[in-house]
FILO-214432 format. One record per residue (C-alpha): residue in three letters; x, y, z. Coordinates in steps of 0.5 Angstrom, whole numbers, plus 500, padded with zeros to 3 digits. Layout:
# FILO-214432
AlaXYZ
...
# end
This chain:
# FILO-214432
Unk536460481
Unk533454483
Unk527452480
Unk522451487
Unk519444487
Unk511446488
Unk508446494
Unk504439492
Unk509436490
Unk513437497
Unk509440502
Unk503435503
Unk499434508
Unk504429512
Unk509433511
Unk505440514
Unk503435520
Unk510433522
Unk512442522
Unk506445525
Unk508445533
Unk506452535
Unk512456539
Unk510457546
Unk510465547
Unk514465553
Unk521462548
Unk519467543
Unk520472549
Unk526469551
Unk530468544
Unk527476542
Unk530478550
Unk537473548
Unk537478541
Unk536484544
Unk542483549
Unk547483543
Unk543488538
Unk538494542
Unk535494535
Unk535492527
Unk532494522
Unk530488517
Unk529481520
Unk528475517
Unk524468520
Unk524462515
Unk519457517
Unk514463520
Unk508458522
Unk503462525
Unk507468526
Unk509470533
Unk516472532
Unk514478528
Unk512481536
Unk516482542
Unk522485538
Unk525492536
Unk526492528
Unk524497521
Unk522490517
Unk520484519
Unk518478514
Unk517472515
Unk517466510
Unk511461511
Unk510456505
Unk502454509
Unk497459508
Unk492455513
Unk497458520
Unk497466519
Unk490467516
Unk487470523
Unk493473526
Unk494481525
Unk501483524
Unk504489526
Unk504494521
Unk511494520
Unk511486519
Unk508482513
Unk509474512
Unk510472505
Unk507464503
Unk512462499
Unk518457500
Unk523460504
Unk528457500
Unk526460493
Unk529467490
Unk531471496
Unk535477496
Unk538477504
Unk542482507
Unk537481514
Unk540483520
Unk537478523
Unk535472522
Unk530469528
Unk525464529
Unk523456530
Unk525453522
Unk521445522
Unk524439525
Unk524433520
Unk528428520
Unk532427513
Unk529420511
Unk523424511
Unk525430507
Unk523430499
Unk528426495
Unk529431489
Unk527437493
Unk532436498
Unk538434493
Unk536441491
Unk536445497
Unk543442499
Unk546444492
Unk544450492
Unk546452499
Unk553448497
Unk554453492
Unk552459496
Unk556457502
Unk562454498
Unk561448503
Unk559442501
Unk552440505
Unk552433509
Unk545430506
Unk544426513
Unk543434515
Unk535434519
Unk530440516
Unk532445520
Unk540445517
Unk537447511
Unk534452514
Unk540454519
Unk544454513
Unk539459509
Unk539463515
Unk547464514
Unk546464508
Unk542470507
Unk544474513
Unk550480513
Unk556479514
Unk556482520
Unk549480523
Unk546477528
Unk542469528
Unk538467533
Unk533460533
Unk530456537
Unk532449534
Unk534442538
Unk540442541
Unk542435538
Unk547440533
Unk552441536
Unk555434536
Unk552431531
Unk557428526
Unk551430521
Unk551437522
Unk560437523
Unk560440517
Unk557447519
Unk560447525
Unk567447522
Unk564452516
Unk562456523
Unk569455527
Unk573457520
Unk569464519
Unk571465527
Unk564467529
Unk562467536
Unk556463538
Unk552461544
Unk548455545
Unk542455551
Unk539449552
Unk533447556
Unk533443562
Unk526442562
Unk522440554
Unk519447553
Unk515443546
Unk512437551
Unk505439548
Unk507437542
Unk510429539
Unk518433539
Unk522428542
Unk528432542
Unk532437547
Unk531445544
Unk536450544
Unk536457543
Unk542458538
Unk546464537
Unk551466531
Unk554472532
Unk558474526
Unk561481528
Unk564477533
Unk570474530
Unk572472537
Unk571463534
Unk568462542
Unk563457544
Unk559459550
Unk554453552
Unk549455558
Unk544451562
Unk536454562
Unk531452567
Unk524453567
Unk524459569
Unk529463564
Unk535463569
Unk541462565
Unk548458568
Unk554458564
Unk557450563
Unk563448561
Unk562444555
Unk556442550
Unk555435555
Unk553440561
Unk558436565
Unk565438566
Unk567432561
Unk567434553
Unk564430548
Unk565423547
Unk569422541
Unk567419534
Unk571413532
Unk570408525
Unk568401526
Unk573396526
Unk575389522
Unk572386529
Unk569389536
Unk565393533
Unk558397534
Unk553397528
Unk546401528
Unk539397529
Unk537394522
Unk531398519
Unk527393515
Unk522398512
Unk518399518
Unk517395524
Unk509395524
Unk511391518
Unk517386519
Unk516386527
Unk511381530
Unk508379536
Unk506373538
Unk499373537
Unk501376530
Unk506371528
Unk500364530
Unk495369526
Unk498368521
Unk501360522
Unk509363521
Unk515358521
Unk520360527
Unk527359524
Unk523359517
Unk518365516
Unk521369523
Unk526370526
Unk528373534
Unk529379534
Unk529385539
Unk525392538
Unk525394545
Unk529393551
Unk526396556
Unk522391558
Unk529386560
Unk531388567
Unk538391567
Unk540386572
Unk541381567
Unk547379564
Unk545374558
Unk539374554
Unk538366554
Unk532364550
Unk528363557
Unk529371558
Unk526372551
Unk520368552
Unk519371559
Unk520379557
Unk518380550
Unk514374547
Unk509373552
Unk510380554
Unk507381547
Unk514385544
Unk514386537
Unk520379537
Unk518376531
Unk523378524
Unk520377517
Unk526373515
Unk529376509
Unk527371503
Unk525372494
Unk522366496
Unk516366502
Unk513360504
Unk505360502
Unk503362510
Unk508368509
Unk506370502
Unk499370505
Unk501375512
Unk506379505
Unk500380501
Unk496382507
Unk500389508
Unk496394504
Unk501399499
Unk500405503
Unk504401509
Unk509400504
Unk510406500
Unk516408504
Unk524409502
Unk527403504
Unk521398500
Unk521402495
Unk528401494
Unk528393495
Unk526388491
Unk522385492
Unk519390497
Unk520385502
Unk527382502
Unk531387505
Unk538386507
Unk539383513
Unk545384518
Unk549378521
Unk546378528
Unk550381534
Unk554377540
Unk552384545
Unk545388544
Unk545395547
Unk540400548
Unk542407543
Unk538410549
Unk539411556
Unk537415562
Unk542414567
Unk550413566
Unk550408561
Unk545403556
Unk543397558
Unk548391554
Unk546384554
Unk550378551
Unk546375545
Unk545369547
Unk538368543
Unk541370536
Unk536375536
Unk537381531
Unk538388533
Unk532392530
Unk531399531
Unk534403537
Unk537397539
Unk544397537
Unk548391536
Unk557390538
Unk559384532
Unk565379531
Unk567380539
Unk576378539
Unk581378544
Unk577380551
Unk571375552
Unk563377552
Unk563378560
Unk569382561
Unk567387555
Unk559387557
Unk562388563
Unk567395560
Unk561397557
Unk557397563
Unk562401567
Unk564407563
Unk561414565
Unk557414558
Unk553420562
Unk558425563
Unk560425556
Unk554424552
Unk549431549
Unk541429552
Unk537428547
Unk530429549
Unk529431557
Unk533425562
Unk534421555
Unk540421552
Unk543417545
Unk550414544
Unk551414536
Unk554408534
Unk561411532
Unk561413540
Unk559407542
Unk566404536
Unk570410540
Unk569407547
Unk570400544
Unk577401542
Unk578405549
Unk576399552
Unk581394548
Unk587398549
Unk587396556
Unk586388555
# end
């Protein structure tokens, strides 16, 4: 069995910090209301990652327990008399055979998951499962995962986790493994952000995993703010389906934003930049970290439209150039950046912690987030680099800029994309690489 990494190696402080978002009571009595209406009662019940406790109350069960690795959230609470929280790794020795398994399991993002503890975790939930784990897979999986794992074989799941799975390449994996099983599932999406107390950027769900149900259905349904449920037709919420995932092409291609190793590092402002007397062209480069600020009326981002919305508008514009040789005013800003700013995956692993591998600067920038209809796209006309969030679409052939800009620009990406957060939905690059190839095969 799996050796559990300890709790001060895994769950620190910053990690603790990033879990504890206390469920509102009212979702609690809406995931409990969604069971009961599949099960009048059941007799042991399982929630991995309990927090402060809340789902032991509201059910019908003989046995509830609840694995909680933090002490600090349950010490005030009294539990029902049937009910107990165990503080323990809820990945560690674990019999299973639960009847349900029901809860909100922690939300953290892969790149900030243990390196060690989570290649762990992911074999031993392979070998569980039969399934191979996809390692870009969020915490709450892992936790989905255990979830089935430990459940009967005709159990019921009930979690409240982000909406996001159900078409994230990511988790791919488990909705295949879901489907081959044929269980039925339903999934509730939230209109309103049920978690807007806390810094969760993501729309939340109501998931439903009914294993004596072999039917293979898939049911999506809209929530408002007032529990009234409304089936839709698919995962978009519209009567389209998902937009396709696509691999990137030798020309005409999206790719992800660059992430250097933290853009409070190697993004700079203008202020910042003349602090430190750095050479545009050799110390920086133009970058983009934010296209909000450019109005949507603009076609191509010239070196005009840059100094006007992100230079003196005080944007992080300014790219670190990738260097083993810096310049004594650079070596000068590089020795300033304290080792805890530093002490992060990506400059861990570069060498030295500064000279990060550079993308080639892209002929269109595009905003990955959006709001209504479809990103913001430019054409590149600075030479910045694409950082972060700002994607970029590289080595344009057979169509000219203006003409694709303006394909791009006309697609229904809406209607065919899963909300993130609220009004804001994200297209993922191999999205983007779909609607690009649809886009050719009409020139």
């Amino acid at each position: 069995m799996l050796d559990v990494i300890s709790d001060s190696q895994y769950f620190n402080a910053h990690y603790l910090a990033k879990c504890q978002v206390d469920t509102p009571s009212n979702i609690v009595e809406q995931a409990w209301r969604i069971a009961l209406q599949h099960r009048t009662d059941f007799h042991k019940v399982v929630d991995f990652g309990a927090g402060d406790g809340k789902f032991a109350f509201g059910g019908k069960y003989n046995n509830y327990i609840g694995y909680e690795i933090d002490k600090r959230r349950t010490h005030e609470r009294d539990l029902p008399p049937n009910a107990n929280i165990v503080h323990k790794c809820a990945f560690s020795e674990i019999r299973g055979g639960f009847d349900l398994c029901i809860g909100n399991p922690p939300y953290v993002r892969h790149h900030e998951l243990n390196d060690e503890w989570q290649l762990k975790i992911a074999s031993q939930l392979s070998d569980g499962l039969g399934i191979r784990l996809d390692r870009r897979s969020n915490a709450f999986i892992y936790f989905l995962c255990q979830a089935i794992l430990k459940t009967k074989n005709d159990a019921l799941i009930v979690q409240v986790i982000p909406y996001e799975w159900v078409s994230r390449p990511s988790c791919a994996f488990l909705r295949e493994y879901i489907s081959q099983q044929s269980w039925r599932v339903k999934v509730y999406r939230f209109k309103q952000d049920v978690f807007a107390h806390s810094k969760v950027l993501t729309t939340a769900s109501i998931t439903v995993i009914d294993k004596s149900d072999k039917s293979g259905k898939w049911d999506f349904y809209s929530i408002d703010a007032n529990f009234n449920s409304v089936k839709v037709e698919s995962a978009t919420g519209s009567n389209q389906n998902v937009l396709q995932y696509k691999r990137r092409t030798e020309n005409n291609y999206a790719q992800r934003g660059l992430s250097p190793g933290g853009q409070k590092i190697f993004c700079l402002t203008e202020q910042s930049r003349k602090e430190f007397n750095l050479e545009i062209g050799t110390d920086v480069v133009p970058c983009i970290t934010n296209i909000r600020p450019i109005p949507d009326s603009i076609t191509k981002l010239t070196k005009q439209n840059f100094n006007k919305y992100l230079v003196d508008a005080g944007e992080k514009c300014w790219l670190i150039a990738t260097t083993t040789s810096p310049s004594p005013n650079l070596s000068a800003y590089l020795d300033s950046i304290p080792e805890s700013e530093r002490d992060n995956y990506t400059c861990r692993n570069q060498s030295p912690w500064w000279c990060y591998r550079p993308h080639a600067v892209p002929d269109l920038l595009y905003g990955s987030g959006f709001t209504k209809f479809g990103p913001k796209v430019f054409i590149n006309s600075v030479g910045a680099v694409a950082v972060g969030a700002v994607h970029g679409i590289h080595k344009v052939k057979h169509i000219t800029k203006d003409k694709l800009r303006a394909a791009i620009r006309n697609f229904d990406f809406e209607s065919k994309v899963v909300s993130h957060s609220g009004a804001l939905k994200k297209i993922e690059v191999n999205q983007m690489n779909s609607v690009l190839g649809t886009i050719l095969e009409h020139v």
